[in-house]
N, C-alpha and C positions, 0 to 999 in steps of 0.2 A: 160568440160575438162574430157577427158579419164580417168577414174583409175580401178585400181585393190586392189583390199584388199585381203589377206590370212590372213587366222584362225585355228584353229583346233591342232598346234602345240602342242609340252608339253614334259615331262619328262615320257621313256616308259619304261619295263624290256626288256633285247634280248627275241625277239619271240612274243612280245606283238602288236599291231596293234593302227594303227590311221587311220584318215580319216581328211585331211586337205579340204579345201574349199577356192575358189578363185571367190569373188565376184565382176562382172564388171559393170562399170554405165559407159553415155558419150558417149559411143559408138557407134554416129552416121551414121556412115559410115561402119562399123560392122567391123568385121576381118575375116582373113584367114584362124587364126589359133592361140590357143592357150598351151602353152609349159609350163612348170615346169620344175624348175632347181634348182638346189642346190650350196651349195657352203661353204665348212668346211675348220676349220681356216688350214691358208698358203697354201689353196688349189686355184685352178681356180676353175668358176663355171662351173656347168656339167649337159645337157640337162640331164632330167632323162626318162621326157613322153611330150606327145601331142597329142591332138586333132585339127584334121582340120576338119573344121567347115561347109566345103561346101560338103566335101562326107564319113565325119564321120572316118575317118582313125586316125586310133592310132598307137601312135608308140612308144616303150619301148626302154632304153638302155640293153645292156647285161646282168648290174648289178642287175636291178629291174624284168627284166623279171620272170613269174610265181609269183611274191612277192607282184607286185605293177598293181592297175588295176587305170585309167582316164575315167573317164566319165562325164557327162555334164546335166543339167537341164537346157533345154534352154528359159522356162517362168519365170524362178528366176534367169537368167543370171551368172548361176552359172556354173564351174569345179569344178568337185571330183578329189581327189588323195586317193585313198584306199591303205594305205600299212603296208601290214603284213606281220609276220615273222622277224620280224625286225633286224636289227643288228648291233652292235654300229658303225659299219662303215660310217652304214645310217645318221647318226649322223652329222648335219649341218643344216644352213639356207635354207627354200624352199622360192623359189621366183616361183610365177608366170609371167609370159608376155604376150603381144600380139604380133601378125603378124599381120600388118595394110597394108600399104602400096604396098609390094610386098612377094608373099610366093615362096621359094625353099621347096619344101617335103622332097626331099632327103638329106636337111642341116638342118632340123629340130632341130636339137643335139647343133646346133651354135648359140650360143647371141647374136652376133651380125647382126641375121637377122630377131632377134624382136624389136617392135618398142616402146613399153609403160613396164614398169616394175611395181610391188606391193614393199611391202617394207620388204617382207618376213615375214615368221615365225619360230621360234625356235624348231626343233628336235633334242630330245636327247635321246639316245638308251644306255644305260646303268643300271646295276644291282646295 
């Protein structure tokens, strides 16, 4: 069975940094691509980054851009979310995903075109 697990969460100061982690088992059939997203209360959630996994391409929203870097160890089947600077905006649930089935690059931002979810973890940006 697929999963994903995120870690790394926690309670930060503005300006302070984390370094989340999304660990993947099951994955026999590998993926496309994998995405980070978030999601703070009475908000939708909102792709934040990704990596696709067949030609290494990253891709940031507007918000994280210079703040937030994704990267990937792919013998511990692991994704990084490095993010610093922080700001309590930042402030929400990171869920990771997969892309299994079929990948859009250029819709990478949309939840609804991953296939497997984690069960998130708790960021919180506040002094």
């Amino acid at each position: 069975q697929p999963q994903l697990v995120e870690s790394g969460g926690g309670l930060v100061q503005p300006g302070g940094s984390l370094r989340l982690s999304c660990v993947t088992s099951g994955f026999t059939r590998g993926y496309y691509a994998i995405g980070w997203f978030r999601q703070a209360p009475g908000k939708e959630r909102e792709g934040v980054s990704c990596f696709s996994w067949t030609d290494g391409v990253t891709s940031y929203a507007d918000s994280v851009k210079g703040r937030f870097t994704i990267s990937r160890d792919i013998d511990k089947n692991t994704v990084f979310l490095q993010m610093n600077s922080l700001k309590p905006e930042d402030t929400a649930v990171y869920y990771c995903a997969a892309a299994v089935y079929n990948w859009y690059s250029t819709s990478w931002y949309q939840a609804r075109i991953y296939d497997y979810w984690g069960r998130g973890t708790r960021v919180t940006v506040s002094s």
